[in-house]
C-alpha positions in Angstrom: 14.6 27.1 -15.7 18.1 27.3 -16.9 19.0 25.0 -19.6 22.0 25.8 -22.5 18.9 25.4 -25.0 17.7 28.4 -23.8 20.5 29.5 -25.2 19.3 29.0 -28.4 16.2 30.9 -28.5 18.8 34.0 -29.0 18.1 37.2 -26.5 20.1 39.2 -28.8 16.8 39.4 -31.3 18.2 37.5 -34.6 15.8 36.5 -36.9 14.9 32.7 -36.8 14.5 30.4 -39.6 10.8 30.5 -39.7 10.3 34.5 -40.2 10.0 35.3 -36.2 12.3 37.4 -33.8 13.5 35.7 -30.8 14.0 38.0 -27.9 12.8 37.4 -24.2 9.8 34.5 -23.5 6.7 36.0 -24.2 4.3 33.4 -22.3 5.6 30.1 -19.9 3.5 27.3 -18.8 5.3 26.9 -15.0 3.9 25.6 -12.4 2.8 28.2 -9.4 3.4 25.9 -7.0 -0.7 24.6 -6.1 0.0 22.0 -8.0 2.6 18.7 -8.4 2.5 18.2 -12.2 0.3 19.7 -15.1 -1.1 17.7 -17.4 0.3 18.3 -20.7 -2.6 16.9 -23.0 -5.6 15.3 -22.6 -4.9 11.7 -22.5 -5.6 9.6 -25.6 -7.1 6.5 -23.8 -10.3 4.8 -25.3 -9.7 7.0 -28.9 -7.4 7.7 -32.0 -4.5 9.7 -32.1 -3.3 10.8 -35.1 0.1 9.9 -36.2 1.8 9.0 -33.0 1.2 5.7 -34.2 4.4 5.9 -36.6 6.5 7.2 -33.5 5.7 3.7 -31.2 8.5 2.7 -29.5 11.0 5.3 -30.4 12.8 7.6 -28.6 13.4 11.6 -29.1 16.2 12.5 -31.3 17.6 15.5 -32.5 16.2 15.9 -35.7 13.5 14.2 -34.9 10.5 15.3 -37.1 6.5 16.0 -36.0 3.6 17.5 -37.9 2.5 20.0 -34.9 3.3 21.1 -31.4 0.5 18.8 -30.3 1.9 15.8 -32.2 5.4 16.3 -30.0 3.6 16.3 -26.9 1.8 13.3 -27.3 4.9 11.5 -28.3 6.5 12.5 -25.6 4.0 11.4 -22.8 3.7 8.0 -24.6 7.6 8.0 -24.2 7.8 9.1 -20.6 5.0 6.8 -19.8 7.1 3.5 -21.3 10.0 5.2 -19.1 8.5 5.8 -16.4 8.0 9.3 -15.7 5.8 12.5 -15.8 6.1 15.5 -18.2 4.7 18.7 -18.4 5.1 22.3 -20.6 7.6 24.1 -19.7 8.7 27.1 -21.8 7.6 28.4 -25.4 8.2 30.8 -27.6 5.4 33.0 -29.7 6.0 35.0 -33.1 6.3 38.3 -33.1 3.9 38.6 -36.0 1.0 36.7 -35.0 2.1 35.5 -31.3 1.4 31.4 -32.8 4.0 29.3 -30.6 7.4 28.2 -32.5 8.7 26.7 -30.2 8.0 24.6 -26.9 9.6 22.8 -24.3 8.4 19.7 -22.4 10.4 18.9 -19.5 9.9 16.1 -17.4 7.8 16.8 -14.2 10.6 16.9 -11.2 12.3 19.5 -13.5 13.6 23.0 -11.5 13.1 23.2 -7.5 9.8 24.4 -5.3 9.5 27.9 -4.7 10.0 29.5 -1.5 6.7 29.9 0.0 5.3 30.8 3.7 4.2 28.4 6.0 1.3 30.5 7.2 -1.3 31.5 5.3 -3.8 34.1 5.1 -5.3 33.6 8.8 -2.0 32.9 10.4 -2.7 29.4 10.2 0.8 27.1 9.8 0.1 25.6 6.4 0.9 21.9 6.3 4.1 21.6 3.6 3.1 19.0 0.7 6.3 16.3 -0.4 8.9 17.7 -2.3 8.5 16.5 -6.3 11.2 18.6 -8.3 14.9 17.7 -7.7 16.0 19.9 -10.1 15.9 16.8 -13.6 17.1 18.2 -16.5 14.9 15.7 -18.8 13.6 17.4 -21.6 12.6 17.4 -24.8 12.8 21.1 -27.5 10.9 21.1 -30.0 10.7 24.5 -32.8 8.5 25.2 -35.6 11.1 25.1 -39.0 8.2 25.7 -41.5 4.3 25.1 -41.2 3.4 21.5 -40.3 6.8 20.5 -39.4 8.3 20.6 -35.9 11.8 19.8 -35.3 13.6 18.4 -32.4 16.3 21.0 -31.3 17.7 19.4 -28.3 16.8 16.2 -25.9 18.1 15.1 -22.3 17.5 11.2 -21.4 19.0 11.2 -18.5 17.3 11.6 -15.0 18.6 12.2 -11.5 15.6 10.3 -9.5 14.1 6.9 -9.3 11.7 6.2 -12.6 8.5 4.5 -12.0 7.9 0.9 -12.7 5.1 -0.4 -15.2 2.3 -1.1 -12.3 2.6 2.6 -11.3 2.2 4.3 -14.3 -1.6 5.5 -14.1 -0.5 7.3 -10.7 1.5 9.7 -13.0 -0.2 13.1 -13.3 -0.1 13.1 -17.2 -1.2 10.0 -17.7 -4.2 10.0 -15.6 -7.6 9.4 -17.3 -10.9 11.2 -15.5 -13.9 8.9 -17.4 -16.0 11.3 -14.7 -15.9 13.9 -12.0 -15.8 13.2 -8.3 -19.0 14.7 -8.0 -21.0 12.7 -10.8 -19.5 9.2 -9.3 -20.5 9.8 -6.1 -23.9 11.0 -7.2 -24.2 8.1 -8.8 -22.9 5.7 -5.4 -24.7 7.4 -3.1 -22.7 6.4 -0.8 -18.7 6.5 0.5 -15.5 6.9 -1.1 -15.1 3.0 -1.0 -18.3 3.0 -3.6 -17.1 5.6 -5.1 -13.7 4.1 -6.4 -15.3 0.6 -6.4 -17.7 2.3 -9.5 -14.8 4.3 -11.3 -12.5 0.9 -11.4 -15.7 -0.9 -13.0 -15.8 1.6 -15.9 -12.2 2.0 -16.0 -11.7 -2.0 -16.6 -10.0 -2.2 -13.4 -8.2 0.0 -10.5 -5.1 0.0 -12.7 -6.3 2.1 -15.0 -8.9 3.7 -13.3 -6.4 6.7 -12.7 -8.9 8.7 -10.4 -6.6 8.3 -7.0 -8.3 7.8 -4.1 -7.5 11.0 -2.1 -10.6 12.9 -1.0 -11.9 9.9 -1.5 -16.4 -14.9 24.5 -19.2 -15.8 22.2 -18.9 -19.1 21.0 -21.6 -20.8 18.3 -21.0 -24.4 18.3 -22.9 -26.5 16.0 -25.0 -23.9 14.0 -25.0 -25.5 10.2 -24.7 -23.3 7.0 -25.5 -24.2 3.7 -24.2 -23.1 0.2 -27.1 -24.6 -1.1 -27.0 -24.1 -4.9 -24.3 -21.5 -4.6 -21.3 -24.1 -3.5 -20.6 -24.0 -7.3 -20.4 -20.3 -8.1 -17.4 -20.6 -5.1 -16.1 -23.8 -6.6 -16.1 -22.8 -10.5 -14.5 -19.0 -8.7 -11.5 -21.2 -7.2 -11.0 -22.9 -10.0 -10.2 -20.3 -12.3 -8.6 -18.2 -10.2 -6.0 -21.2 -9.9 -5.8 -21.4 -13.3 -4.8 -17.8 -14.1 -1.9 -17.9 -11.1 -0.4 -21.3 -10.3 0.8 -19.8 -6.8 -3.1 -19.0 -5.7 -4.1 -21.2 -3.4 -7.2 -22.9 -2.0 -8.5 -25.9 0.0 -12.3 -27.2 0.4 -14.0 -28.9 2.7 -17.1 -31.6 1.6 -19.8 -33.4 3.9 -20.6 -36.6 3.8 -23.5 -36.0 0.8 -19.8 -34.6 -1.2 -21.2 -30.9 -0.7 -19.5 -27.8 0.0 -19.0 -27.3 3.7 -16.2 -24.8 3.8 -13.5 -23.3 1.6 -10.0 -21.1 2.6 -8.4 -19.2 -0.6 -5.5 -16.9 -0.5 -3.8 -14.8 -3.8 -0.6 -15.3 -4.7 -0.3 -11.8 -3.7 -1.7 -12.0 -0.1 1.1 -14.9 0.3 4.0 -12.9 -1.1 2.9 -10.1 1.2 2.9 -12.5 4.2 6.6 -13.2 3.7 7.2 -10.0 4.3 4.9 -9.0 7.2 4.4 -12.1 9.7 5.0 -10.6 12.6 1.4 -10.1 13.5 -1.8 -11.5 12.2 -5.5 -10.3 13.0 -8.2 -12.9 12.5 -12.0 -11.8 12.5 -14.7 -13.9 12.1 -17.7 -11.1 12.6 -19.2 -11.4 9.0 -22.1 -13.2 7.4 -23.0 -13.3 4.1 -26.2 -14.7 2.2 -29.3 -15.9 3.9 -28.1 -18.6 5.2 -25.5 -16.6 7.5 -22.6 -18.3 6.2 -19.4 -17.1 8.5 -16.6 -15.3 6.3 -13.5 -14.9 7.6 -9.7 -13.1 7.2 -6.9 -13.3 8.0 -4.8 -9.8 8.2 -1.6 -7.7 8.9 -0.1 -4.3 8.5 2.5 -3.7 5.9 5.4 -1.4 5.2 2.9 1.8 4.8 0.7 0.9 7.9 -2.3 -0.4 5.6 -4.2 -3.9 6.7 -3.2 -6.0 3.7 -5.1 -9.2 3.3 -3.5 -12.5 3.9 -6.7 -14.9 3.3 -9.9 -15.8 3.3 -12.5 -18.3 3.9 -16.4 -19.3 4.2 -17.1 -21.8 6.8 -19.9 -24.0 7.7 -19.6 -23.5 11.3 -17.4 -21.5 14.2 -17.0 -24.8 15.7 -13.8 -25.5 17.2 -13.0 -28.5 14.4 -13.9 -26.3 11.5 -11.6 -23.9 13.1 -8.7 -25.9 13.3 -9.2 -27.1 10.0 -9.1 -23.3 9.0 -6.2 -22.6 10.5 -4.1 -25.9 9.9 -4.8 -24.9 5.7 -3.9 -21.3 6.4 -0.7 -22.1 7.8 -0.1 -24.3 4.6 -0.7 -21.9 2.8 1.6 -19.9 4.0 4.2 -22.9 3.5 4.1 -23.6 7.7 5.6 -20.0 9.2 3.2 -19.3 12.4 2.6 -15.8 13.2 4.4 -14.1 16.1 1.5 -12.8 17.6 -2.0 -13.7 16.4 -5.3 -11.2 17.4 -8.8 -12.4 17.7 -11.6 -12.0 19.5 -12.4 -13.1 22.8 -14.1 -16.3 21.1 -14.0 -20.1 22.7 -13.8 -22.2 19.3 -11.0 -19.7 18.6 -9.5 -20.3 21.6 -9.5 -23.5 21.8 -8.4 -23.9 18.0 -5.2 -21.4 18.0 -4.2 -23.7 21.3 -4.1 -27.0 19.1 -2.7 -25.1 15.6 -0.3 -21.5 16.7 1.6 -23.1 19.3 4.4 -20.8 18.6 1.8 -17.7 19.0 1.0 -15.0 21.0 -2.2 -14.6 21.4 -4.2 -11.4 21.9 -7.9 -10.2 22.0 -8.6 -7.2 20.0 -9.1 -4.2 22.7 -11.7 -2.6 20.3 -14.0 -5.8 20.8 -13.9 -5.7 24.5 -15.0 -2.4 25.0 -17.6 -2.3 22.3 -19.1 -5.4 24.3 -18.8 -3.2 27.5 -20.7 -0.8 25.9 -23.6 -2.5 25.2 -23.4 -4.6 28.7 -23.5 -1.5 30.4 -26.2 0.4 28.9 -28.3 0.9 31.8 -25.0 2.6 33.9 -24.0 4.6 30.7 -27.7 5.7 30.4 -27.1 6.9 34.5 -23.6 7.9 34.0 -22.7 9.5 30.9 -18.4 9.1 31.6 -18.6 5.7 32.2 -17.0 4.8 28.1 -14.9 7.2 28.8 -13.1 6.4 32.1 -13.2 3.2 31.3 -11.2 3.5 28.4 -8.7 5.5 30.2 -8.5 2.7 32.6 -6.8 0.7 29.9 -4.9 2.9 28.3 -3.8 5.3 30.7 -1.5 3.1 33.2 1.8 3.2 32.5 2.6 0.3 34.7 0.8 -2.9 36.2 0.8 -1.5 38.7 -0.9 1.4 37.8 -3.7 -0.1 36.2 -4.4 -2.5 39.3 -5.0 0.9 40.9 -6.8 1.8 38.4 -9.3 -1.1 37.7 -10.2 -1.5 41.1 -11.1 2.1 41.3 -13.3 2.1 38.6 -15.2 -0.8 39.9 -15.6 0.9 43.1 -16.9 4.1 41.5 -19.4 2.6 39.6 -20.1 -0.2 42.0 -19.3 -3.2 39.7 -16.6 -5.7 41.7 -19.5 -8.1 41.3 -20.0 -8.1 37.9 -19.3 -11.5 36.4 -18.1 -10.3 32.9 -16.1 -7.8 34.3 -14.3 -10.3 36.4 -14.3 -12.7 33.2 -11.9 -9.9 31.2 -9.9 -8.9 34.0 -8.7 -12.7 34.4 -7.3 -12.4 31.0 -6.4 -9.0 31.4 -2.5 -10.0 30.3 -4.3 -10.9 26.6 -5.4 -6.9 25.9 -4.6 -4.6 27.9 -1.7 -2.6 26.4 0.2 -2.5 29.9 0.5 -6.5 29.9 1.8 -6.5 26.2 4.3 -3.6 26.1 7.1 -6.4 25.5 5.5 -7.6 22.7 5.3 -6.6 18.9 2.1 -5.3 17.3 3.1 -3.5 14.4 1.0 -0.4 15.0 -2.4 -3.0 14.9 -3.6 -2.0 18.8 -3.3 1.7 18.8 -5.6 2.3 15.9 -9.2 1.7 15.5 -11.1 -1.2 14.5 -11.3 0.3 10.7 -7.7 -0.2 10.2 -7.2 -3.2 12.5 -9.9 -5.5 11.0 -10.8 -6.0 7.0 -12.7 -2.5 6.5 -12.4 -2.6 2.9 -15.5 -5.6 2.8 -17.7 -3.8 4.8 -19.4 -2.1 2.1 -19.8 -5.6 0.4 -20.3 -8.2 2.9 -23.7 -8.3 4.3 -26.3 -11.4 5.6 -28.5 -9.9 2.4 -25.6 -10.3 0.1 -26.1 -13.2 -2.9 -22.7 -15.3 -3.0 -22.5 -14.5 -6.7 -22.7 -10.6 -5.7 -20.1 -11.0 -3.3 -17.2 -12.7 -5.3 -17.7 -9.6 -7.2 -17.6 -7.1 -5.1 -14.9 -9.2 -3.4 -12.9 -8.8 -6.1 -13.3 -5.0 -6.4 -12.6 -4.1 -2.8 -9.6 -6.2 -2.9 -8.3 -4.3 -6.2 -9.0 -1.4 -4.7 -6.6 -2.0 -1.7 -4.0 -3.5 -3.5 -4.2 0.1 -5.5 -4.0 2.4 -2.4 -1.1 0.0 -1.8 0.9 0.9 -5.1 -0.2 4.6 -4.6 1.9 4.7 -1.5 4.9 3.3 -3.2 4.7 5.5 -5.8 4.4 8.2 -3.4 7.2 6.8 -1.1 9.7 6.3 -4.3 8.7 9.5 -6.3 8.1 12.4 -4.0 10.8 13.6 -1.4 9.8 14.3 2.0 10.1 18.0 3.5 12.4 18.2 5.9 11.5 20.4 9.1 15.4 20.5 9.8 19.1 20.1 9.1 19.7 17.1 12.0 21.6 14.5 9.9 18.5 11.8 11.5 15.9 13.1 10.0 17.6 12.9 6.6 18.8 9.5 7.0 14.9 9.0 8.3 13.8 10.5 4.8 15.7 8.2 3.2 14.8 4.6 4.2 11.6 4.8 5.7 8.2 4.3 3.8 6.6 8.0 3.3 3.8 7.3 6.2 6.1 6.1 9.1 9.0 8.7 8.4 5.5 11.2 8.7 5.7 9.7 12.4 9.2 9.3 13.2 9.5 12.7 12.1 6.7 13.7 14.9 8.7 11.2 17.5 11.6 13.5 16.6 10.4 17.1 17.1 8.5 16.6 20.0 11.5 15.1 21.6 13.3 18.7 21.4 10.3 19.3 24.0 11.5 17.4 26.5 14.0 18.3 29.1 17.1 15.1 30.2 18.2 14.6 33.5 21.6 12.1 34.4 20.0 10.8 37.6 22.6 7.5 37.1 26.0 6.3 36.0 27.9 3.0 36.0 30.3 3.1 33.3 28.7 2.6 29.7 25.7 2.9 31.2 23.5 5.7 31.9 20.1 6.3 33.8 18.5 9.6 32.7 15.1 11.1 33.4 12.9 12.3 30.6 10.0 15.1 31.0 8.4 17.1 28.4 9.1 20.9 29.0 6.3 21.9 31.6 5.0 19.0 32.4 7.7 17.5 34.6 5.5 15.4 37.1 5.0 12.7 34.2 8.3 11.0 33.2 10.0 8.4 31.5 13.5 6.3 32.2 15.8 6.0 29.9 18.6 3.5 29.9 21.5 4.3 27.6 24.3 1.7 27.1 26.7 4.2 25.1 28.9 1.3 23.3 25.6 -0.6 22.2 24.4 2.8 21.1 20.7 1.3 22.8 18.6 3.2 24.4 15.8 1.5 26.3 12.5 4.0 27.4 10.1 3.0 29.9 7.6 3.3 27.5 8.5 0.7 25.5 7.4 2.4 22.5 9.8 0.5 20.5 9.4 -2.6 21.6 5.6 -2.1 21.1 5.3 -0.2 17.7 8.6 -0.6 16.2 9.6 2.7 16.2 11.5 4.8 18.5 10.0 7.3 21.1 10.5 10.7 21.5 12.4 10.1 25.7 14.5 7.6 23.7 15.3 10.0 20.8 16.1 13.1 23.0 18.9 10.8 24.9 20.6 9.5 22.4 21.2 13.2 20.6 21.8 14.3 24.2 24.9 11.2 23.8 26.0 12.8 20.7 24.7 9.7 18.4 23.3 11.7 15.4 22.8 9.0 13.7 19.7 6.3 14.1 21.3 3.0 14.8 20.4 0.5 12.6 19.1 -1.8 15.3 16.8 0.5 15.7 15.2 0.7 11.6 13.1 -2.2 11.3 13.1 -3.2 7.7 8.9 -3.9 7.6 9.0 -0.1 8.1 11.3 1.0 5.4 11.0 1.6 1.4 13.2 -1.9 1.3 10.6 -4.0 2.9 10.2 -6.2 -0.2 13.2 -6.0 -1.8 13.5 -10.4 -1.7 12.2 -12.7 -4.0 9.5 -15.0 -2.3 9.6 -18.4 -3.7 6.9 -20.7 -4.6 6.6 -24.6 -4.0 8.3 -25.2 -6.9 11.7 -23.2 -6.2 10.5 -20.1 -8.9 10.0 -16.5 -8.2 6.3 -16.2 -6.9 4.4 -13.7 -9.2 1.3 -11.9 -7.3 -2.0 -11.6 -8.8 -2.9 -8.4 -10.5 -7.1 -7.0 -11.1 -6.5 -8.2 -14.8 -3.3 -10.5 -15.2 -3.8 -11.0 -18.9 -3.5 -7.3 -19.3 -0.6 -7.2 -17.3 1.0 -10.3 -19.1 0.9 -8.2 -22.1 1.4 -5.1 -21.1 5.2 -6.4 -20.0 5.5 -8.5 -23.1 5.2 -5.0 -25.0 7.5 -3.4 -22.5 10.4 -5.8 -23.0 9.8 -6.3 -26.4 10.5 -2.0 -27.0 13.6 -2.8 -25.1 14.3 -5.9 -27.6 13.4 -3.3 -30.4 15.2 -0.3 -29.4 18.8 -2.3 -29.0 17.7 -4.2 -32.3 17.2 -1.8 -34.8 20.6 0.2 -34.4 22.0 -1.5 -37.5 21.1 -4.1 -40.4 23.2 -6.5 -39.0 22.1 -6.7 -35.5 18.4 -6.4 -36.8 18.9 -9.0 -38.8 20.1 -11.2 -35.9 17.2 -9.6 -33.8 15.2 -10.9 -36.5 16.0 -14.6 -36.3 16.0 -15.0 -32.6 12.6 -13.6 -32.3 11.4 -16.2 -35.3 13.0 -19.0 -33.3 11.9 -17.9 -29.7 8.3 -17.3 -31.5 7.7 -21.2 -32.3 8.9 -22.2 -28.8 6.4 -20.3 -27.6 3.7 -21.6 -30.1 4.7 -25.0 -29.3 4.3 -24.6 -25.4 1.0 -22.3 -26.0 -0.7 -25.5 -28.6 0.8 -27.7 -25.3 -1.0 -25.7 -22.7 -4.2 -25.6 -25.1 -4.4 -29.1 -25.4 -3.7 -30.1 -21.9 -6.5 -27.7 -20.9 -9.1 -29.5 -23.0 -8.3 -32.7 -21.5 -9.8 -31.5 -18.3 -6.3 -31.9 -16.3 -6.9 -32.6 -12.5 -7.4 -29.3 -10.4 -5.0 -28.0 -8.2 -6.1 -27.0 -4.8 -9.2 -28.9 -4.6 -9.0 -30.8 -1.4 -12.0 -33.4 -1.3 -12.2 -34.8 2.4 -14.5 -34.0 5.2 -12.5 -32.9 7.6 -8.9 -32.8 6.3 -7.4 -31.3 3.6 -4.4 -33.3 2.3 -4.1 -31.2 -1.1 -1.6 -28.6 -0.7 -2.9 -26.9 -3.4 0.6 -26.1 -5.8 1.1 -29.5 -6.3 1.3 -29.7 -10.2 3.8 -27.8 -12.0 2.7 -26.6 -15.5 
């Protein structure tokens, strides 16, 4: 590291003040480069630590006065961690006499740059490269022993040349993590997947937030058939309620019988609404889970955000799949989510579905999910697969395989003649809605990514491990809760990730830097894969009428398979064949290769959607009432407090410069303190006279409530 303190720890061997000789750095904490950040102490959560108490809320200065080395370092992580950064050791300095330290600095994490390392190792394997985390920050903090028991601050940098991490984020920081117990002891104690595993470490963390540990290694149709809640309608009523009443903007509706019982209730968070805003292109609904003994349906409704995760956009327990339950589901989701339909909508092949989304999404496009199709081909074929062993998978390559209509005609056809099945009624039954899943029909149409994966990232995967037709109601608005924290956790990990770690870069192009720099971590990951394979493909002009060009595409080798490529040169637009773009939001690899082959090194910006980019929520989503929308959070109290104490530090650091301005500081905060008395006492009494709830809707078919009704 080169910093001008170093400059003060004297190479030319004077004697310092506290009886030692400075020459050349006897020891160095650095990293090696296994490892992103060390942690500089033990964290302090749960227990005492001694005299950093006196130090809350300040900020280093030079001068600045400590009782030890380890006193310094513990101030300083508390002050990065109200920043929003990492530290770690850095340099120190030992005495000549009895090698104790004298001096130590503690730099923030993204000090200095990566070393140059190999990307093969040992076996002459390519290595894959981690993200980039130092840009060279000269934060830091010197602190030198003057006499025993007092440590002086000889030099501090505020300043940073990288994004800081907001409040939320904080517990992904490497030196403020907290490890209540190894990997290996929580998952003894699971006995069973990483899901369990984090779902137990949030419990004895009090919540995901600060949990710290990051999750890294770790056509039917039933008409008719009655549920009951039975006794349990109000555990679900008495969980609405207060849910409301912690977050005005959560929403829900119920549905009573004629006896005034629980038949069915939708609820969404004021999170799941906010992320809605952002990602309504498509929508998956599944209605394959049961819970309790009575088999009560539960239902989701789901999407893909900006870092391809399914993020949760409600939820509901229904008394029946019947096509007027349905509606009524789907008419309160769509208030919900103040009226916007969906682009595109995804179910399962399901008549009360069907017949529901053709009376509420009229605006839709509705899709049945692949994955369901060909699991129920699978067990509707047992007896051929048992005979023929390739049946899954040429079946599969059926639909995925044909690159044009057709192709797949061909295809289809062929299949049913190798296996003799053109008079199979279900077979027929599919192929008459064939336009609804396979991918050649729908390559016009947006998906965001939802199609091409598998059902455990297309569906709500993150109840499976609580939702169950042997699971209490009680036991599942817990875990409920839990599996829900947990995604909205690997959520913030990947911002944190996206904001605070820098891409490597596998070239100089000037596209895959502007790639770094606006999308999300995970989809520059495969725009960057679009990019380099598209160096593997050879471009042929077979086409030219003024602005526009025709070109073949072929991958290097493989020349019998290939794509056209339109370019229109003054639109900069490049339209493939393959209609990668228009199907996943992303340009291909044909479409890449043609524009550098145009000379456009740069990715136009019709081609960036924003869903896919750091920027994806970078609006304020409004509630009913014309405010900001605040999202829910595992523990909103602690959050509430947690940014009272963070503005109030600001308040305090500007305040205390001077008497005078304290003394101003002072009588604002008196003043703004019985306001908020006043409007507390207000709330308290209000609450005690059992105000009306909002949300409940009490009709047996209808809900008229729309559930934000009542300012506070």
């Amino acid at each position: 590291m080169s910093l001008d303190l170093h400059q003060e720890l004297s190479p030319s061997g004077a004697a310092l003040d506290d009886g030692s000789i400075s020459g050349s750095l006897l020891a160095t904490d650095v990293e090696t480069g296994t490892s992103e950040d060390i942690p500089m102490i033990e964290n302090s959560v749960g227990r005492e630590v001694t005299g950093s108490e006196e130090y809350a809320g300040l900020e280093p200065y030079v001068g600045m006065e400590f009782k030890s080395e380890q006193e310094a370092g513990i101030f300083y992580n508390e002050y990065s961690s109200h920043k929003g950064f990492s530290i770690r050791k850095d340099s120190l300095k030992r005495s000549m006499r009895d090698q104790s330290v004298t001096a130590r600095l503690f730099v923030c994490s993204k000090e200095g740059f990566r070393r140059a390392t190999t990307d093969v190792n040992k076996e002459g394997n390519v290595k894959r490269r981690k993200a980039v985390t130092r840009v060279g920050c000269k934060a830091h903090m010197w602190v030198k022993r003057k006499s025993p028991g007092l440590w002086v601050v000889r030099s501090f940098e505020r300043d940073h040349n990288h994004e800081l991490i907001t409040l939320e984020k904080l517990h992904f920081l490497r030196s403020r993590r907290n490890i209540y117990f190894t990997t290996k002891e929580y998952t003894k104690k699971a006995g069973k997947g990483a899901s369990t595993h984090q779902s137990l470490l949030t419990e004895e963390a009090r919540g995901t937030a600060s949990a710290g540990s990051v999750d890294e290694d770790s056509e039917d149709c039933v008409t008719g058939r009655r549920r009951k809640l039975g006794s349990d309608s109000q555990i679900v009523s008495d969980y609405l309620k207060r849910k409301q009443d912690d977050n005005r903007n959560f929403y829900y509706a119920i549905q009573l019988d004629h006896e005034q019982s629980l038949r069915s209730a939708f609820w969404v968070e004021a999170r799941s609404r906010m992320a809605y805003s952002y990602f309504d292109d498509v929508v998956s609904f599944d209605l394959t889970y049961e819970i309790n003994e009575y088999g009560i349906p539960f239902a989701t409704f789901t999407g893909v955000n900006h870092h391809q995760q399914t993020v949760l956009f409600g939820s509901a327990l229904l008394a029946d799949e019947s096509t007027p339950t349905l509606v009524w589901l789907f008419q309160t989701w769509l208030t919900a989510m103040c009226g916007r339909h969906p682009k595109v909508i995804i179910t399962d092949q399901h008549v009360g579905i069907e017949s529901a989304i053709s009376q509420v999404f009229l605006t839709a496009h509705h899709c049945y999910c692949k994955w369901q199709i060909l699991n129920k081909a699978s067990e509707k074929f047992k007896h051929v697969i048992q005979a023929h062993n390739t049946f899954n998978g040429e079946f599969q390559r059926c639909i995925d395989s044909a690159e044009t209509t057709e192709d797949f005609e061909s295809r289809w056809y062929s299949f049913l003649d190798n296996y003799e099945l053109k008079e199979n009624k279900w077979l027929q039954s599919v192929y008459k809605v064939r336009h609804k899943w396979v991918p050649v029909f729908l390559q016009n149409t947006f998906f965001a990514r939802m199609t091409t994966t598998p059902r455990s990232e297309t569906k709500c995967p993150f109840f499976d491990w609580c939702v169950s037709p042997k699971t209490k109601l009680q036991d599942f608005i817990t875990h409920y809760e839990k599996a829900l924290a947990i995604r909205y956790e690997k959520e913030a990990e990947e911002d944190y990730r996206s904001i605070y770690s820098i891409p490597v870069l596998k070239s100089s192009t000037t596209m895959e830097k502007q790639a770094s720099a606006v999308y999300t971590r995970k989809m520059f990951l495969k725009f960057q894969e679009e990019l380099f394979e598209a160096f593997e493909h050879v471009v042929t002009k077979i086409e030219e009428d003024g602005p526009v060009k025709v070109y073949k595409v072929a991958r290097f080798g493989a020349e019998e398979k290939k794509y056209k490529v339109v370019l229109n040169a003054s639109e900069m637009r490049a339209n493939c064949s393959c209609q990668m773009f228009e199907f996943l939001g992303m340009p291909c690899r044909h479409a890449l290769i043609v524009l550098r082959q145009a000379n456009i090194l740069m990715l136009p910006s019709h081609y960036i959607l924003k869903r896919w980019t750091r920027n994806a929520k970078d609006w304020i989503v409004l509630d009913d009432h014309g405010e900001g929308m605040q999202g829910d959070c595992p523990d909103s109290l602690t959050l509430r407090y947690q940014n009272l104490c963070q503005e109030a530090m600001k308040y305090a650091d500007v305040a205390a410069v001077c008497k005078e301005v304290y003394h101003v500081a002072m009588d604002v905060l008196r003043q703004g303190l019985k306001k908020v008395v006043n409007v507390a006492k207000d709330y308290e009494t209000r609450t005690h006279l059992g105000s009306p709830v909002r949300g409940c809707c009490q009709g047996d078919s209808d809900c008229t409530n729309r559930g934000m009704d009542a300012a506070r």
